[in-house]
Legacy VTK file of the C-alpha trace (Angstrom):
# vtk DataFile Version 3.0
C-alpha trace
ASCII
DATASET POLYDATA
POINTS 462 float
87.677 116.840 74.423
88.216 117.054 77.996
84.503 116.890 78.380
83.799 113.871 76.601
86.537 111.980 78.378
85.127 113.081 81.943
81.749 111.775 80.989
82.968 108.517 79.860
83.211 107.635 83.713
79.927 107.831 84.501
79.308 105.150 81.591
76.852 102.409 82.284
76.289 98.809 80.698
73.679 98.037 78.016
72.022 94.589 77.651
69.823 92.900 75.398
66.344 92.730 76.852
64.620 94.867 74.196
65.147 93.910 70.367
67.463 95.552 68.066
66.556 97.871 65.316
69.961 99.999 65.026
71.177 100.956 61.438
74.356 98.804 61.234
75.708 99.635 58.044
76.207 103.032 58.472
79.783 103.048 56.635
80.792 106.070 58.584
79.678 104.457 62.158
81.689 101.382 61.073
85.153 103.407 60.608
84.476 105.720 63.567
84.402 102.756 65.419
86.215 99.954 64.696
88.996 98.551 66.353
92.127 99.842 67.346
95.165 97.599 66.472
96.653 96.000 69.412
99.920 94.329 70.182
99.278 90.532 70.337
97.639 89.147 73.134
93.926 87.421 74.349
91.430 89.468 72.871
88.175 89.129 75.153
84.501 90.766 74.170
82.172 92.440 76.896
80.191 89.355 77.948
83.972 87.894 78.297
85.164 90.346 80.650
81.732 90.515 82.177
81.499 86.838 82.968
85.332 87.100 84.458
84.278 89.742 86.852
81.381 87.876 87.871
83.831 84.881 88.654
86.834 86.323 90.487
84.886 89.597 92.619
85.087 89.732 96.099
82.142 91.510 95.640
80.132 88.662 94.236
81.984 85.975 96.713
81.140 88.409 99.553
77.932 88.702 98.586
77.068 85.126 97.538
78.595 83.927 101.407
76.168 86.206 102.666
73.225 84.620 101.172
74.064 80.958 102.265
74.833 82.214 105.766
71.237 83.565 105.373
69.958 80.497 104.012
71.776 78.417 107.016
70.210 81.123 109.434
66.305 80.426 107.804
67.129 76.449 108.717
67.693 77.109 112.215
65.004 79.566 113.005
62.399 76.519 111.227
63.735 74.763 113.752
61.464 75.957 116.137
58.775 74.068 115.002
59.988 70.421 115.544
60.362 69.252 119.116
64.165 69.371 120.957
65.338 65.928 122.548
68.363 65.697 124.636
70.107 63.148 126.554
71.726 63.722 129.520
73.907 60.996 131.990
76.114 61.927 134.946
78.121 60.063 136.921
78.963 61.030 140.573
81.515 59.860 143.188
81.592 60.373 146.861
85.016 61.416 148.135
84.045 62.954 152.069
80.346 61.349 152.311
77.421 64.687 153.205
76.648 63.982 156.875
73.212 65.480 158.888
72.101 66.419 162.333
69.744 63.470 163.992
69.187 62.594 167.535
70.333 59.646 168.907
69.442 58.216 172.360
68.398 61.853 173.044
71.721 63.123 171.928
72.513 65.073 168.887
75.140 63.872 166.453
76.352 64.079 162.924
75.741 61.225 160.622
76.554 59.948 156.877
73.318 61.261 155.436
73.664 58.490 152.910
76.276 55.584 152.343
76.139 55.447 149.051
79.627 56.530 147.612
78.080 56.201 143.523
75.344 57.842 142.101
74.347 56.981 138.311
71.623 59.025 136.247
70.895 58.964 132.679
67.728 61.111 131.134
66.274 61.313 127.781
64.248 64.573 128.035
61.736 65.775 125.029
60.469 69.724 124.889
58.345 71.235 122.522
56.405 74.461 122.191
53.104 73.961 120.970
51.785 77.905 120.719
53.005 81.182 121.283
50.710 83.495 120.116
52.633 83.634 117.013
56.131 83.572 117.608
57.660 80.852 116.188
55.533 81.073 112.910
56.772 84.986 112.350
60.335 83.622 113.477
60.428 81.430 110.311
58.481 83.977 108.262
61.485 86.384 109.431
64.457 83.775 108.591
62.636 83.470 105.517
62.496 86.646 104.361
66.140 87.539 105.414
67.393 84.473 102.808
64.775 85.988 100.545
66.386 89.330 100.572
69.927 87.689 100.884
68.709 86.627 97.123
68.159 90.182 95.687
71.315 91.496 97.527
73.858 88.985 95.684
71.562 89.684 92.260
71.926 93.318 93.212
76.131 93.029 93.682
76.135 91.144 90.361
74.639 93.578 88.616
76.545 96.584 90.061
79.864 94.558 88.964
78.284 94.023 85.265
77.548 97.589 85.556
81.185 98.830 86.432
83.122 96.067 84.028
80.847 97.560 80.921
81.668 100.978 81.811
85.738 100.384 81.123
84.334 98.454 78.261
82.868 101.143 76.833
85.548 103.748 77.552
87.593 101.774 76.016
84.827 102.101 73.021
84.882 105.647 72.869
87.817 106.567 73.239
89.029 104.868 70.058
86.574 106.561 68.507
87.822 109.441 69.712
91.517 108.616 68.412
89.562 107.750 64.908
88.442 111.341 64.735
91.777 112.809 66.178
93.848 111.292 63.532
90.973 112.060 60.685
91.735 115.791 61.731
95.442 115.039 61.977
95.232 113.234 58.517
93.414 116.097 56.862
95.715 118.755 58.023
98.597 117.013 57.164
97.132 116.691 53.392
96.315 120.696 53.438
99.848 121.182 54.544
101.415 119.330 51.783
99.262 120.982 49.610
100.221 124.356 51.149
104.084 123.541 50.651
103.359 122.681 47.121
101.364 125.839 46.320
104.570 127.686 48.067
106.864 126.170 45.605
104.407 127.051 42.426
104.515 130.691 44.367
101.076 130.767 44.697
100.869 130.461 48.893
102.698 132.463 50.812
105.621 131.504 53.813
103.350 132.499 56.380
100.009 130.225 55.021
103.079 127.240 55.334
103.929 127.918 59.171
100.100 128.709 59.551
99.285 125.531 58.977
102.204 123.843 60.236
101.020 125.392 63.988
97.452 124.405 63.040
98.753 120.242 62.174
101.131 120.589 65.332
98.307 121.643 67.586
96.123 118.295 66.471
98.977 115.867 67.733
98.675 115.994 70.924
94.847 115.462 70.937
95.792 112.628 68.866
98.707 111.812 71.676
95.894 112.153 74.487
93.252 110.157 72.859
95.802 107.009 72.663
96.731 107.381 75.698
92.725 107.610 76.885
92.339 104.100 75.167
95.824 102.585 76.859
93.803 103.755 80.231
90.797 102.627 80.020
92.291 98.943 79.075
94.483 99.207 82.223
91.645 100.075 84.189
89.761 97.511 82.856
92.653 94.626 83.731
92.489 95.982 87.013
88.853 95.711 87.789
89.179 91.835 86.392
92.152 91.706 88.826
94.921 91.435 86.322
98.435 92.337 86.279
99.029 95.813 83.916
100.718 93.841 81.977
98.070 91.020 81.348
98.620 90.923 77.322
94.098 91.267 77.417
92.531 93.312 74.782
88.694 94.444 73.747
87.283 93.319 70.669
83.950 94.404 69.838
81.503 94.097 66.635
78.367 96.408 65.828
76.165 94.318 67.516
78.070 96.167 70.744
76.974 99.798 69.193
73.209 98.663 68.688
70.537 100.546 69.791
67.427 99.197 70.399
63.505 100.134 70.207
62.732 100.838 73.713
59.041 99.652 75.074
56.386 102.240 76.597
56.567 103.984 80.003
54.243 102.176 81.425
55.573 98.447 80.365
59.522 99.732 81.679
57.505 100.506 85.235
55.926 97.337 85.327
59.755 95.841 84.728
60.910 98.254 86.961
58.629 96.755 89.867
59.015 93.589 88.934
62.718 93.076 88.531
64.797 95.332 90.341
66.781 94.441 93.119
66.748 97.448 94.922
63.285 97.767 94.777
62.714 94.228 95.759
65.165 94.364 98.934
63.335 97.511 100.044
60.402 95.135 99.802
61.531 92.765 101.695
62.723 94.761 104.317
59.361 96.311 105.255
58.324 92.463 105.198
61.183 91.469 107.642
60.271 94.920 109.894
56.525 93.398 110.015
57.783 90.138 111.401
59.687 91.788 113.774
57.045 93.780 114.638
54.830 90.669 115.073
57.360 88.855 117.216
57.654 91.427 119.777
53.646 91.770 119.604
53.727 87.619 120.626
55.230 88.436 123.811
52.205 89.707 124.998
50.677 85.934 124.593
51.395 83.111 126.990
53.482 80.036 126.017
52.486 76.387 125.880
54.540 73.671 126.088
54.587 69.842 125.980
57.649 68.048 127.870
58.257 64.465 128.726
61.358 62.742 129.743
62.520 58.914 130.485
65.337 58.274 133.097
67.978 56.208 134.892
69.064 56.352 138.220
71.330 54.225 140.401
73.526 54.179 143.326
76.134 52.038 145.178
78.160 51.983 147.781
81.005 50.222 145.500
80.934 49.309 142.280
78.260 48.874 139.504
74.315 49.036 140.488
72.562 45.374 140.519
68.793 44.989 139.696
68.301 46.282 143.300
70.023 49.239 143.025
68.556 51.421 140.104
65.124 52.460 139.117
63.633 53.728 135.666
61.128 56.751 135.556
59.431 58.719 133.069
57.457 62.224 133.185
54.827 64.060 131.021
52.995 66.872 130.975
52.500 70.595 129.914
53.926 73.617 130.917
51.903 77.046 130.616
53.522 80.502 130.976
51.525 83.593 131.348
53.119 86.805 131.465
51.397 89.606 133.510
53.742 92.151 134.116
57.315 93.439 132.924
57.705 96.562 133.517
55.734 97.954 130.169
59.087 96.558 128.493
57.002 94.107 126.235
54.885 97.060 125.004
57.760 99.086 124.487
59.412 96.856 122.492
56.329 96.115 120.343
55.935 100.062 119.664
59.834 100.457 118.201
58.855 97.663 116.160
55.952 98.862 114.874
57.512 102.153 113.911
60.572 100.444 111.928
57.909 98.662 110.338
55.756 102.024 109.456
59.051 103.733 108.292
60.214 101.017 106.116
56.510 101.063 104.269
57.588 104.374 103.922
60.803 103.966 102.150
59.721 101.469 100.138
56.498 103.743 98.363
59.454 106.440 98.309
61.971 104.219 96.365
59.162 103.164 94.013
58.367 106.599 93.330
62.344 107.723 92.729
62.231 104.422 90.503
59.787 105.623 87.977
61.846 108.905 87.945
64.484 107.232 86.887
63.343 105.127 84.051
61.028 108.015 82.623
64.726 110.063 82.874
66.461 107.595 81.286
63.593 106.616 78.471
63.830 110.513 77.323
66.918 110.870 77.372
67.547 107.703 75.506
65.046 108.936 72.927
66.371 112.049 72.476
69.908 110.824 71.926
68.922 108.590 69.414
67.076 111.464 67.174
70.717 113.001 68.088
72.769 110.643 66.404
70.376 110.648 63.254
70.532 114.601 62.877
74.203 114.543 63.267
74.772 111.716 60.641
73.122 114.422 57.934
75.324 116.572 59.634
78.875 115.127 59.494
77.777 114.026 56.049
76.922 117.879 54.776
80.231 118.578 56.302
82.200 116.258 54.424
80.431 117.649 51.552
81.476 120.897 52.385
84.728 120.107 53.021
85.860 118.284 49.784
83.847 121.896 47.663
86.224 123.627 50.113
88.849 121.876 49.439
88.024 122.053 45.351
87.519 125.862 45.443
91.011 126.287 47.230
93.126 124.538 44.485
91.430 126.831 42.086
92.444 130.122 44.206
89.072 130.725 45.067
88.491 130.989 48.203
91.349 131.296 51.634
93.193 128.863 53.553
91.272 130.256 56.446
88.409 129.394 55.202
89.293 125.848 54.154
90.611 125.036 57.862
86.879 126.268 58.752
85.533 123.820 57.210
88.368 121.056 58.280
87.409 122.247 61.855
83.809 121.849 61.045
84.214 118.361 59.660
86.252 118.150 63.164
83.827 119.116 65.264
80.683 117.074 63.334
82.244 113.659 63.835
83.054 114.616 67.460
79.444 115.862 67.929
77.595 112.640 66.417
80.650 110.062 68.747
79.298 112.448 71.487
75.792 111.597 70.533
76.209 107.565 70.546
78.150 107.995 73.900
75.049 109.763 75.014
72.816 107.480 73.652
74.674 104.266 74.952
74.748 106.231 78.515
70.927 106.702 78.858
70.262 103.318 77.648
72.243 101.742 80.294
70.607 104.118 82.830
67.732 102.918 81.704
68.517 98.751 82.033
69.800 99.723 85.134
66.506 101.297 86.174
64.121 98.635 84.968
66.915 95.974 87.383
68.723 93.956 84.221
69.369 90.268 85.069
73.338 89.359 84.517
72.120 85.735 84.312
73.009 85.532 80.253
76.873 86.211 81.362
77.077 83.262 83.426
LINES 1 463
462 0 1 2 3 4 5 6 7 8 9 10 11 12 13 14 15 16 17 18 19 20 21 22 23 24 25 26 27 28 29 30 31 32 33 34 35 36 37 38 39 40 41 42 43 44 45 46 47 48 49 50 51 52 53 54 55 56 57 58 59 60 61 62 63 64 65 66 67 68 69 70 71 72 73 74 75 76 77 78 79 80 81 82 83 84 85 86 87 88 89 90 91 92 93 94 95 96 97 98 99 100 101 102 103 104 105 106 107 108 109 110 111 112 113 114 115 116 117 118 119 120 121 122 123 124 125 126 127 128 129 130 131 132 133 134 135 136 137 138 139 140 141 142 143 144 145 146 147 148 149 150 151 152 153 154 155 156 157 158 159 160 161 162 163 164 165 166 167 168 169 170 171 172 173 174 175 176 177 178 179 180 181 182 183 184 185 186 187 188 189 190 191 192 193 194 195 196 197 198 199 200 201 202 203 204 205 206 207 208 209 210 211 212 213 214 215 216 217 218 219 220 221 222 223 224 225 226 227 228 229 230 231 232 233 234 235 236 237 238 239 240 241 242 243 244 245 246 247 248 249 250 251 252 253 254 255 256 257 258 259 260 261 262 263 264 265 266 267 268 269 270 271 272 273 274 275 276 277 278 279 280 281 282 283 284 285 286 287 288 289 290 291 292 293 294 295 296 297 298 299 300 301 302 303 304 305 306 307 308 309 310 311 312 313 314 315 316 317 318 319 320 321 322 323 324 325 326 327 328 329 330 331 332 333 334 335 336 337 338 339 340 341 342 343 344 345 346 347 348 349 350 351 352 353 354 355 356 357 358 359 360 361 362 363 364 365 366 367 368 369 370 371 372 373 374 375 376 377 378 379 380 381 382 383 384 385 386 387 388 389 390 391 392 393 394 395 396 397 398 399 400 401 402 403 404 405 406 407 408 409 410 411 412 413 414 415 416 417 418 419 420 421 422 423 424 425 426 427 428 429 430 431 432 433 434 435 436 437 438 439 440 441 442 443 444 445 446 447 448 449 450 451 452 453 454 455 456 457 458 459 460 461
């Protein structure tokens, strides 16, 4: 029991990207399942509590300011393609005018170097780089990628939210299965103990088969106890993670569409989604890209820069007052500007080496992750297919136990056989229906390992 219940927190979300083919009207999956009555309140279905995650988590706002900070940080490094144009005007007064050393009649003396007590200057100056072996170009590329990746992070939060809010979902799930099968057990041994008591009165039991099985019923209540309790949990956990109040009145409500299974595709198509789709894999991606622009960046230093610069000005003076006609002068400049670099120091080369290197290592990574990637979906696919063979040999299984249990039960009004070995096969009817919940936990588990490894969208929550 324990067991079970531990697992359940490693629980992962399933989607709907392949198509359906799950029995549904297996009569025994529909009561081992179903819902567990509720106090009134707002009863909300997986997608619901999904798409309210995806709403209200920091995570996801976190995440999504991220990207448009990238996506402001891509528009100014594109900047660096268009010219820059600035104006500049200054105004300057004379309060103690400069004075210089002349000679006058032969005799040196200090003089106002100028009388002009106001200088005026206004300058419209134009800059722009025209090539620098690269730079600018792998300084967008880099911007670029960085929103890019920005992208497949906030995709990458989403889905690791979805994950998380599905997993309380389904604990929730389980664990009413689990009080389903609890208070089956409880049921049945309540019956056998009536029937025990009654048998005691006709003389044919004795006083000791009575407290037997009065030990054996009050052993089963408080798994049933724990298993309610397991549900009440995983609903408060779940209000928490949608950033409720413990006493938000919220309940799950699911249908057998929730329970589906579904016909998985080959190995080789879930790789090709895999590669194509998720996140992780795509960030990695991306960041070997971004370590290549780097890389090329630091290479451009190597390359000189050439420039084009112009620049159309104003300049006046006075000795009081505003400049007339004769007292200012317009002038203009154009030309280009080259800029070599020789030597500095080997830093330039340096620089370009540590670049190259992040660049080599995150190549690296990335043919690593893909590697660990196709691990995990091949883990997941078997395990997903062997779950589901699971859950149809236990279905013969819990039904040959039933079986067994009402001949059991038959044979023991007659006399023929012990109440030992009627509370055998109670326990074994116990233990099937725990084995085959077991078995759809497992299967529900690998399939969501394996959505999670081919990078599920969350797109159809929102």
């Amino acid at each position: 029991m324990k067991k079970i219940l531990s697992l359940f927190l490693t629980l992962v979300f399933s989607t709907n990207v392949f198509a359906v083919d799950y029995s549904k009207n297996n009569p025994m999956n529909t009561k081992l399942f179903e819902e567990i009555q509720q106090k009134s309140g707002t009863k909300i279905t997986i997608k619901d509590a999904v798409k309210m995650a995806l709403k209200d988590s920091y995570q996801v706002y976190a995440a999504n300011k991220m990207k448009e900070i990238s996506d402001e940080v891509y528009g100014q490094m594109k900047s660096s393609y268009y010219p820059y144009l600035d104006f500049n005007a200054s105004y300057n007064r004379a309060l103690l005018r400069a004075k210089a050393l002349t000679k006058i009649d032969g005799e040196e003396k200090m003089v106002e170097a100028t009388p002009v007590n106001n200088t005026y200057t206004a300058q419209l100056q134009a800059n722009w780089v025209l090539w620098t072996g690269g730079k600018v170009k792998n300084t967008k590329e880099y911007g670029r990628l960085q929103a890019e990746s920005a992208k497949y992070q906030l995709r990458d939060t989403k889905t690791a939210v979805a994950k998380q809010v599905t997993q309380f979902c389904y604990l929730i799930i389980y664990a009413s299965a689990l009080v389903h099968v609890q208070e089956t057990y409880l049921d049945i041994a309540n019956q056998h103990l009536d029937e025990t008591k009654a048998r005691y009165k006709q003389g044919l039991s004795s006083n000791l088969d009575v407290l037997t099985q009065q030990v054996r019923v009050d052993n089963i209540v408080p798994q049933v106890l724990q298993a309610e309790k397991n549900v009440e949990l995983a609903t408060l956990h779940l209000r928490q993670i949608l950033d409720k109040d413990p006493e938000t009145p919220i309940y799950l409500t699911w249908t057998e569409e929730d329970l589906a299974l579904p016909s998985t595709k080959n190995l080789q198509q879930l790789y090709n989604m895999a590669y194509e789709q998720r996140p992780e894999l795509i960030v990695s991606k991306l960041a070997a890209d971004i370590a290549e622009a780097n890389y090329k960046i630091a290479k451009a230093d190597h390359f000189p820069i050439l420039s084009a610069y112009g620049n159309y000005g104003y300049n006046g003076s006075t000795i009081e007052g505003l400049p007339d006609e004769n007292h200012y002068y317009w002038g203009s400049n154009v030309g280009l500007q080259f800029s070599m670099p020789i030597f500095h120091g080997y830093s330039v080369s340096s620089q370009a080496k540590q670049k190259e290197m992040y660049y080599e290592n995150a190549k690296a990574s990335y043919e690593n992750l893909k590697k660990n990637i196709r691990i995990q979906v091949k883990e997941a696919w078997l395990s997903l297919e062997e779950a589901k063979k699971r859950i149809e040999s236990t279905k013969g299984v819990v039904e040959r136990a039933q079986e067994n249990l009402n001949s059991k039960m038959l044979r023991y009004r007659n006399g023929l056989i012990s109440q030992l070995e009627l509370n055998d096969a109670i326990s074994d009817l116990n233990d099937s229906n725990l084995t085959y919940v077991q078995a759809v936990y497992d299967a529900h588990v690998a399939l969501s390992n394996l959505n999670y490894a081919v990078g599920m969208e969350t797109e159809d929550y929102e």
